[in-house]
C-alpha positions in Angstrom: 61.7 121.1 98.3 63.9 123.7 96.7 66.0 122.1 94.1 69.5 123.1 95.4 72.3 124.0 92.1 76.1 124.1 91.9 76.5 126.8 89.6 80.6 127.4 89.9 83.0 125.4 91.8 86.8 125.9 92.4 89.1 123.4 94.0 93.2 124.6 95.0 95.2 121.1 95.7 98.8 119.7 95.7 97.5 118.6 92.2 97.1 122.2 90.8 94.9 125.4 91.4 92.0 124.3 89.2 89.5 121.0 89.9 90.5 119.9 86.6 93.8 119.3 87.4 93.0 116.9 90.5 90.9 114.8 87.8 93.8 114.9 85.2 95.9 113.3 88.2 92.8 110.5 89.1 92.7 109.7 85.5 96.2 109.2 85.1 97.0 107.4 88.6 94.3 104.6 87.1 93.3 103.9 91.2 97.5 103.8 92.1 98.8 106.3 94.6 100.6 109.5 94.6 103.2 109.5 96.9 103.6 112.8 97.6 106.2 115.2 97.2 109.1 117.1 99.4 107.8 119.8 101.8 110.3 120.7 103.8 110.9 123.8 101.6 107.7 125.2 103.4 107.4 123.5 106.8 110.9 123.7 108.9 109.3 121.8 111.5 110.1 118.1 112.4 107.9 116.1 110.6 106.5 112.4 111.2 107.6 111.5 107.3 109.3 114.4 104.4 106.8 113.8 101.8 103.2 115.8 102.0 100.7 116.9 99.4 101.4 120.5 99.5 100.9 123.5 97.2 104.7 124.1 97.2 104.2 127.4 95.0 100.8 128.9 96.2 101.6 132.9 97.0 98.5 134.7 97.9 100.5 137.8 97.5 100.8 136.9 93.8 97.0 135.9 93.4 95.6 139.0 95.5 98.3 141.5 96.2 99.7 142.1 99.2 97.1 144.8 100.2 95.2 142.5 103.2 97.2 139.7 102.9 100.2 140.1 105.3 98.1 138.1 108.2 96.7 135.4 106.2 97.3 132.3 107.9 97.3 129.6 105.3 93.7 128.1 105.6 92.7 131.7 104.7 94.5 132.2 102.1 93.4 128.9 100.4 89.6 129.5 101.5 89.7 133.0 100.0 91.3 132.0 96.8 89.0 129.6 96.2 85.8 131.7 96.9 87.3 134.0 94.5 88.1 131.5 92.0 84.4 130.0 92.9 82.8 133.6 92.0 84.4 133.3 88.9 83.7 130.3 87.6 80.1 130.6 88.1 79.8 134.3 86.5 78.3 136.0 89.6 78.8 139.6 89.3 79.0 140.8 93.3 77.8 144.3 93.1 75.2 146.6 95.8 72.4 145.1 93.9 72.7 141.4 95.6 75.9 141.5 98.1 73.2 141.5 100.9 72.0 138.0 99.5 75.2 136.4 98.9 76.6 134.3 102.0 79.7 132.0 103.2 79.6 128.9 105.0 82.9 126.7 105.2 83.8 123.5 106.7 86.5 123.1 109.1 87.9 120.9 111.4 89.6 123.3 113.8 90.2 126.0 111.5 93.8 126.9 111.2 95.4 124.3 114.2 99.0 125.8 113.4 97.8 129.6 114.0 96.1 128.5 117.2 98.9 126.2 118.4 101.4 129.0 117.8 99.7 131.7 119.2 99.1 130.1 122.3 102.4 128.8 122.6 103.9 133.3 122.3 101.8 133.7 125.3 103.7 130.9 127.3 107.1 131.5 126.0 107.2 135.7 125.6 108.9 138.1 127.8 106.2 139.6 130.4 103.8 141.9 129.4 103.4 138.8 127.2 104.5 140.7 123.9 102.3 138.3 121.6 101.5 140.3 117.9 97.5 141.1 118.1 97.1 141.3 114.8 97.7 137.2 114.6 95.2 136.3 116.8 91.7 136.8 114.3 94.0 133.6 113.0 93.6 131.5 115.9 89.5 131.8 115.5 88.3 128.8 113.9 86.0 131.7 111.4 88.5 133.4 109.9 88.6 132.2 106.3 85.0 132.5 106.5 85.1 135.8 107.6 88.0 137.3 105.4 86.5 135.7 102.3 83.5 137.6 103.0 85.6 140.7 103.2 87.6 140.7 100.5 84.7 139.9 98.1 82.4 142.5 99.7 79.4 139.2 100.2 77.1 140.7 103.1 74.8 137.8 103.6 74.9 134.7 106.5 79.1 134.4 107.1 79.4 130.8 109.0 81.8 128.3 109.9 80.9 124.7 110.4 83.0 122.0 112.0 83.1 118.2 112.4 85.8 117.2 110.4 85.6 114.4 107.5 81.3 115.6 107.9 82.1 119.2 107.8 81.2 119.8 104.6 78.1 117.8 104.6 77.5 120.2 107.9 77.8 123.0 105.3 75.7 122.0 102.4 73.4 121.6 104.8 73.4 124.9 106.5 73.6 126.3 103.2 70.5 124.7 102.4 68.4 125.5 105.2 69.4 129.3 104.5 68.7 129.3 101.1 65.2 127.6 101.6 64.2 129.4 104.2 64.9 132.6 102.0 67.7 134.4 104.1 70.1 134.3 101.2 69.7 134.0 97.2 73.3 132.0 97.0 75.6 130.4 99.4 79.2 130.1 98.9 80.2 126.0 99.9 82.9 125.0 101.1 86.2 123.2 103.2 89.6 124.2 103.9 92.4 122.6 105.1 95.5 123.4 105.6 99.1 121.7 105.5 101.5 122.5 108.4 103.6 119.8 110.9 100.9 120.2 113.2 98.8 118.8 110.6 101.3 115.9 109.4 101.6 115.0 113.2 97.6 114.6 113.7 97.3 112.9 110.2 100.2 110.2 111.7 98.2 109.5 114.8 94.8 108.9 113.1 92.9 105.6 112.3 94.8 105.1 109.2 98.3 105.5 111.0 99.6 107.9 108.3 99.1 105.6 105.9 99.0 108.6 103.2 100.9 111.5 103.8 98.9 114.3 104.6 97.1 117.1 102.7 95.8 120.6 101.9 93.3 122.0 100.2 89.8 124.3 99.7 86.8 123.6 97.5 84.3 126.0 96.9 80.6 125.4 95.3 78.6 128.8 94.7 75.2 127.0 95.7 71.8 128.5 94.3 68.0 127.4 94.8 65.4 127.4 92.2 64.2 125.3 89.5 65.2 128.0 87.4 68.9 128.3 88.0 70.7 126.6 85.3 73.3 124.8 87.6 76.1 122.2 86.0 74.7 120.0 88.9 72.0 119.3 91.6 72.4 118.2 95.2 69.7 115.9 95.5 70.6 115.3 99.4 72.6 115.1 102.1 72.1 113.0 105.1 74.3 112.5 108.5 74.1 109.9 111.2 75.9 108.9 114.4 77.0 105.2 115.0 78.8 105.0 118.5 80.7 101.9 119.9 81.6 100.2 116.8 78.1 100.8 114.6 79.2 103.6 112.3 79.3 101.0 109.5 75.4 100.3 110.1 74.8 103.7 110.2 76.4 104.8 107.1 74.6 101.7 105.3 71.7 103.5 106.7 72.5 107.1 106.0 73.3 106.2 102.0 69.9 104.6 102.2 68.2 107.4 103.4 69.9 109.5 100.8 68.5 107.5 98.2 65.2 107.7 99.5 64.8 111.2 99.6 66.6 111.8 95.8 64.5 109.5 94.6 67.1 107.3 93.5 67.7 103.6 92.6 71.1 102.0 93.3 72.0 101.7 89.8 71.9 105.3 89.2 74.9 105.8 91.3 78.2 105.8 89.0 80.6 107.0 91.2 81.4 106.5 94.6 83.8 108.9 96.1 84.9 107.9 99.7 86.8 110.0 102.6 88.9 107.3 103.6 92.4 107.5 103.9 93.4 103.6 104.2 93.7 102.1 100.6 94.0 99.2 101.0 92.6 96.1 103.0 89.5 97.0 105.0 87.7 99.9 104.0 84.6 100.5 106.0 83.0 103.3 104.4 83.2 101.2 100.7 81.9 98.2 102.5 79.1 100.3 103.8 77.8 101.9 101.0 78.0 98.9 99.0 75.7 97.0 101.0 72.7 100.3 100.6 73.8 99.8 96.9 72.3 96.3 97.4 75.1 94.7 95.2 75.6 97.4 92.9 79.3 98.5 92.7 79.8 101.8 91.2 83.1 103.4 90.1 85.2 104.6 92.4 87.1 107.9 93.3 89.3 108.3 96.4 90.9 111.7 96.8 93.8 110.6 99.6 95.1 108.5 96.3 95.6 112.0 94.7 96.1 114.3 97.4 96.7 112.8 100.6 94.5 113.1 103.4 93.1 116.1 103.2 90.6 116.1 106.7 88.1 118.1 106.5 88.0 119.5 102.5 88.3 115.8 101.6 84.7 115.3 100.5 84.4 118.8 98.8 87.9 118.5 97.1 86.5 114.7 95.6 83.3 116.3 94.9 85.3 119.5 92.4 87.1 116.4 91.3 84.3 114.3 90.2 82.6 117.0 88.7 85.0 117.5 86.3 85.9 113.8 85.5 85.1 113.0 82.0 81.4 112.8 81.3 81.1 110.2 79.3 79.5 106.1 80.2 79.4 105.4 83.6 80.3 108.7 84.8 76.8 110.7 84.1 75.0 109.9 87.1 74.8 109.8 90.4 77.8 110.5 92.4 78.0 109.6 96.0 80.3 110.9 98.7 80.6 109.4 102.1 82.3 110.3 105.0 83.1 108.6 108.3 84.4 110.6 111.5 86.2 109.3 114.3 84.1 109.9 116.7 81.3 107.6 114.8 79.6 110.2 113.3 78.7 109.2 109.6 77.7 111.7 106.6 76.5 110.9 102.6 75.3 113.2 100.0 74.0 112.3 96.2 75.0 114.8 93.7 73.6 114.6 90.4 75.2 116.2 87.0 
């Protein structure tokens, strides 16, 4: 099997605009939670509770001009930030040699729900002809970040969008792997966005968790290469997803973590971080409890992201993975790390990523 790389990675959160930044927060919350801070300087919307983990001062304008930009929803913006940040950090040069083997595939969970909600609320409550703005409605199509990222960094190859919530980015990592192996594209960009609008807060409130954490925003982008030649920072050694309806997700994330093992060729111990999607922190936790039991009594160290930036949906595995990546390297935190996510409808995901 092709060994799959992460050769560059970005991460944009409440925390700061760099992945370092959200693991300067971890290390300095020691496992305590951020509570968030004011947003109602960028929502004007009721909200369920005022506190959010926002980026209060993100201004695409400012990061990529205002040439392109005036229709970015948010989830755009973030996800084409990010790719470009992404680009960066790995030291990709994007020219006419390899643009036609350079794709996009991002992980969603309804793409931008407040562009959607909003546009089809103008056709309800506009004069006749319906005067609703065209030029909003590429927002309300759950590709668009994918699509505009591909744009504005001229990147011709596979352009995808994958849903499924807290598993979407396990949904892309493996898309992205499939196309690389199978030799449609050289290197994939990887990745999840989220956004932060009421619409957002309000579906956050009314989850499992009850709005225990306030929620979140986010993107997290991997540039993902195959080859044992490519001299990536770190190595996906795999993903696996599951489906456990009627109460037996549990089992079947024990079983999907197993199964991951299994195919990196891992032993329990060489886990040393276990990054989780929940948002409840305290009391139960299912997807800990889970994994714990395919670690056959190993307990790793642990890293929950809606600690440090609230509950981010879908980017919530990808934003813990930038976040792990760039924790301190040193004792426990050289091997293995595992992320694991849980969706409400009982589908279960867990990847192993090795650095």
């Amino acid at each position: 099997m092709t060994a799959l790389t992460i050769n560059g990675l970005a991460a944009l959160s409440a925390a700061g605009d760099r992945p370092e930044a959200l693991a300067e927060r971890a290390t300095a919350l020691a496992g305590e939670r951020h509570p968030g801070v004011s947003v109602g300087g960028i929502v004007t919307e009721d909200l369920p509770r005022p506190e959010g983990h926002a980026l209060l001062d993100f201004d695409v304008r400012a990061r990529l001009g205002r040439r392109g930009t005036s229709f970015y929803d948010r989830a755009t913006a973030l996800a084409v930030v990010a790719c470009g940040d992404a680009l960066t950090d790995s030291g990709l040069t994007v020219d006419d040699t390899n643009r036609a083997r350079v794709g996009v595939v991002l992980g969603t969970t309804v793409g931008s729900l407040k562009s959607t909600s909003d546009y089809t609320r103008e056709t309800l409550v506009q004069e006749k002809p319906y005067l609703v703005n065209p030029m909003l409605f590429p927002n309300t199509v759950m590709n668009c970040a994918a699509g505009q990222a591909a744009i504005r960094h001229k990147l011709k190859g596979i352009n995808a969008t994958v849903t499924g919530g807290p598993l979407a980015f396990f949904n892309a990592l493996r898309y992205a792997g499939n196309a690389i192996r199978r030799g449609y594209v050289d290197t994939m960009l990887v990745g999840a966005v989220e956004e932060f609008s009421a619409h957002r807060a309000w579906a956050s409130a009314s989850g499992p968790a009850g709005g225990e954490v306030p929620a979140g925003e986010g993107a997290a982008v991997f540039v993902i290469g195959g080859g044992a030649d490519s001299a990536g920072r770190a190595t996906i050694c795999a993903v696996t997803t599951g489906y456990g309806p009627d109460g037996t997700a549990e089992q079947a994330l024990t079983d999907c973590v197993a199964r991951a093992l299994h195919v990196a060729g891992a032993a329990p111990t060489d886990v040393t971080l276990l990054a989780t999607s929940e948002t409840s922190t305290a009391g139960t936790r299912p997807q800990r409890a889970a994994a714990l039991r395919a670690l056959d009594g190993h307990v790793p160290a642990e890293f929950v992201l809606s600690r440090v930036a609230g509950d981010c949906g879908a980017a919530t595995p990808a934003l813990a993975l930038a976040a792990a990546l760039r924790l301190p390297a040193d004792g426990d935190r050289s091997g293995l790390i595992l992320l694991t996510a849980h969706g409400t409808d009982g589908g279960v995901g867990a990847a192993l990523v090795r650095r």
